[in-house]
C-alpha positions, -999 to +999 in steps of 0.1 A: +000+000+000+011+036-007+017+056+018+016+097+014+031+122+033+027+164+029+041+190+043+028+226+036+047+263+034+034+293+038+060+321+023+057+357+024+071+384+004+099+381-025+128+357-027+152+377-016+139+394+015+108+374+020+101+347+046+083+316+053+074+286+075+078+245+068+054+221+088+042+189+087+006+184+080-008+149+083+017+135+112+024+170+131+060+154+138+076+189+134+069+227+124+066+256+123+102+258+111+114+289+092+129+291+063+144+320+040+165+328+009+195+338+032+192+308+055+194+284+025+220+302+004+241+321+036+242+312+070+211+292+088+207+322+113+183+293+135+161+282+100+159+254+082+164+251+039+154+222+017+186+206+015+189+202+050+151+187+052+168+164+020+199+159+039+176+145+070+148+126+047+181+112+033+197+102+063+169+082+080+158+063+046+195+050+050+196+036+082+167+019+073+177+004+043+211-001+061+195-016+089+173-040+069+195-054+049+222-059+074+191-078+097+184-097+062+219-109+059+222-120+097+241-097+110+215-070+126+234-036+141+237-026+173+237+011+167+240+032+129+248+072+133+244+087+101+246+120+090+240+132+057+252+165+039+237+179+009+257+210-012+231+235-025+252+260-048+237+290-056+228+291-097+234+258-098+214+238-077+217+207-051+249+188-065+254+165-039+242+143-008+269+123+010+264+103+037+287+092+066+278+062+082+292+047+118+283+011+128+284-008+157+274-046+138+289-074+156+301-105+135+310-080+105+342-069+092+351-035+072+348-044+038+311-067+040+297-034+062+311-011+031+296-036+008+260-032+027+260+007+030+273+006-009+238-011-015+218+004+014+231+039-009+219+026-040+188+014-032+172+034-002+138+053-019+157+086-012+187+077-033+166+066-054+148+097-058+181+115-062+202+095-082+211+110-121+206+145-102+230+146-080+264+132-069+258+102-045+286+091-018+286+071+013+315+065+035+312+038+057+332+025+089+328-003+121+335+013+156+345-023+164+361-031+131 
């Protein structure tokens, strides 16, 4: 079954010098956040931007593809801390998401949990969403490799 999620802005004045909010409308999990041209394209100043809403949506569709097919293959983690960062160049666009992965999986060794973050990159819906747009990485390491 599908599943739908939708999130609503509500922006006021012109790109530049204008304002807005970002909340989520059917779960409530977060919002009001504010966003603005200078937040996304400058410093945050305390507001959020769509890349780093990408950057998180990213980051948790990982871990759960991580996780899943690490449980699949047997070897289910003890603890994944992912970030993700996504480069937003001004004129150009989003050009990148990479993501940095830390795993505690016992009974794995470096190069099988590269392997599964390799594929846990390449087929996580997010990634999947991104790929052919932007530049994909994932670097990947055992804290008791």
């Amino acid at each position: 079954m599908a599943t739908e999620r939708r999130a609503e802005v509500t922006w006021h004045g012109d790109l530049m010098n204008g304002s807005g909010t970002i909340e989520s409308v059917g779960s409530g999990a977060f919002g009001p956040l504010a966003v603005s041209w200078p937040s996304r394209a400058e410093e945050p100043d305390g507001k959020t931007s769509p890349e780093e809403l990408i950057a998180a949506a990213h980051a948790s569709c990982f871990s759960m593809a991580l996780s899943g097919g690490l449980a699949k293959s047997g070897n289910p983690p003890e603890t994944l801390s992912v970030s993700a960062t996504v480069t937003f160049q001004p004129g150009t666009g989003i050009t990148k998401s990479a993501i940095d992965v830390e795993g505690n999986v016992a009974g794995m060794d470096e190069t099988a949990f590269r392997e599964a973050a390799e594929q846990a990159k390449e087929n996580c819906p997010v990634s999947q969403a991104l790929k052919g747009n932007v530049e994909l990485s994932v670097h990947a390491r055992l804290e008791n490799g």
